[in-house]
N, C-alpha and C positions, 0 to 999 in steps of 0.2 A: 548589506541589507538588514533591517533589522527584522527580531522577530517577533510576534505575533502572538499577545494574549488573548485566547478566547476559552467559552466556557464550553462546553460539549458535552456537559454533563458528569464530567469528571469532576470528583471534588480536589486531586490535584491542581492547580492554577498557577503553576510553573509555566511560564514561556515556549511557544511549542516552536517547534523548527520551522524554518521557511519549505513551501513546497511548492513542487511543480507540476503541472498536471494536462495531458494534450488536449485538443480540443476536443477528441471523439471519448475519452474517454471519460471525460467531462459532463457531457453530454449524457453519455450511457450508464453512468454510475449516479448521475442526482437524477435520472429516471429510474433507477432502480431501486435507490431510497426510497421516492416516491410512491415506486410499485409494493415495498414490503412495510411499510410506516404503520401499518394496523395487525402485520403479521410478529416483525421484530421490529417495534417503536425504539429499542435502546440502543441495535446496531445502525439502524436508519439515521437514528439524530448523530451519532457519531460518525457515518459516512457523509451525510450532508453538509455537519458542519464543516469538515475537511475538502469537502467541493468549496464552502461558501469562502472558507478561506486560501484555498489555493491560487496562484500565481497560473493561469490557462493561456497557453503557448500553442499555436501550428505542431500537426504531430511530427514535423520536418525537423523542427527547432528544437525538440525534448531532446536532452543529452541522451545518451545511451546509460550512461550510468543512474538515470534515475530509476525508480520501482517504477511502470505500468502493468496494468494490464499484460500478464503474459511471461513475465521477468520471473527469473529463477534469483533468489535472495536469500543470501549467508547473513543468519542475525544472531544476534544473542541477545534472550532476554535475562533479566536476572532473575527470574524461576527455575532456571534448568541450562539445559547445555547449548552449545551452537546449534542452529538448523541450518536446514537446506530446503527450499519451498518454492513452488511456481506460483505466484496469484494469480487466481482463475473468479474467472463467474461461478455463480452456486452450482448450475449443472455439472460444469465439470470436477467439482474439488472430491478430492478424496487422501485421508491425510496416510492411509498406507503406502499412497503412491508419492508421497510430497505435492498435493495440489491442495493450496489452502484457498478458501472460498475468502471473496471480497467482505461478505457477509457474514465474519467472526471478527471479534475485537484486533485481533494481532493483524490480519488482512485487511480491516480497515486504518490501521493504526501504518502500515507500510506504505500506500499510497504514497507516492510526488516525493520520497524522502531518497537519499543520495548516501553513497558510504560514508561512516564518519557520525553521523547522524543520529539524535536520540530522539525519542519520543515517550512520553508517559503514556499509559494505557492501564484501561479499567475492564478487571476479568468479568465475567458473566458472573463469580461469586461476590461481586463489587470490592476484590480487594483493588489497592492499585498496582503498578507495576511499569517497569520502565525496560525496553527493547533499542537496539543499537544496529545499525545497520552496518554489516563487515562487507560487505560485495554484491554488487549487483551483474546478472548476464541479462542482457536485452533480449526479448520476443524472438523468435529463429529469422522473421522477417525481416526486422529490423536489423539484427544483429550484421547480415550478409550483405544488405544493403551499407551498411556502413563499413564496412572490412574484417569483421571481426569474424573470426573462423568457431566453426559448428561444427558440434558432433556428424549433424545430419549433412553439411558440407565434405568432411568428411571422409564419407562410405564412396 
């Protein structure tokens, strides 16, 4: 497949990776844009563009290995060292605990991507910057629904 120039407001214009994205979560993330576009115009248009151009699948049909909604994800970006991160909704993030909000650049920048995976991304100081996806864990739901054993399976 190939991949997919678009602008997003990034002055990088490197080729962004192919993504993939369920249908709910499609739905609840370009309504979310939509809900914060006058509060944070620059993460919105970057969350939106990445809805406008994702690849939108049955949530039955999302591999497990992609980021959604929920997934715990080993990245490395080249500012700093490896993480470990659950993408959540704003309510719930909090980065003491490893819960990054969809609604920060690196969180919008993870969305639909798969290990192996780069993507460029632009900080809140507009430098740029580029993140690499090492492993993805699916949602606890998903996860057991598909065989993959949990901590909370487990106990």
């Amino acid at each position: 497949m190939a991949q997919t120039q678009i602008n997003t407001g990034r002055a990088n214009t490197e080729p962004m990776p192919n993504i993939l994205v369920s249908e709910i979560d499609h739905e609840r993330l370009t309504s979310l844009a939509v809900a914060v576009e006058e509060r944070a115009p620059e993460v919105a248009h970057v969350l939106q563009a990445e809805m406008d151009r994702a690849r939108v699948v049955p949530a039955k049909a999302l591999p497990v290995h992609v980021v959604q909604m929920g997934s715990t994800v080993e990245f490395q970006a080249d500012t700093g060292p490896q993480r470990r991160a659950t993408l959540v909704f704003p309510g719930e993030a909090d980065l003491a605990a490893g819960r990054i909000s969809i609604l920060t650049p690196i969180g919008a920048a993870l969305i639909g991507l798969s290990p192996g995976q780069s993507i460029p991304w632009t900080a809140r100081d507009g430098r740029q910057h580029r993140l690499t996806v090492l492993s993805v864990a699916p949602p606890a739901g998903v996860a057991e629904r598909a065989g993959f054993e949990t901590e909370r399976s487990e106990q």
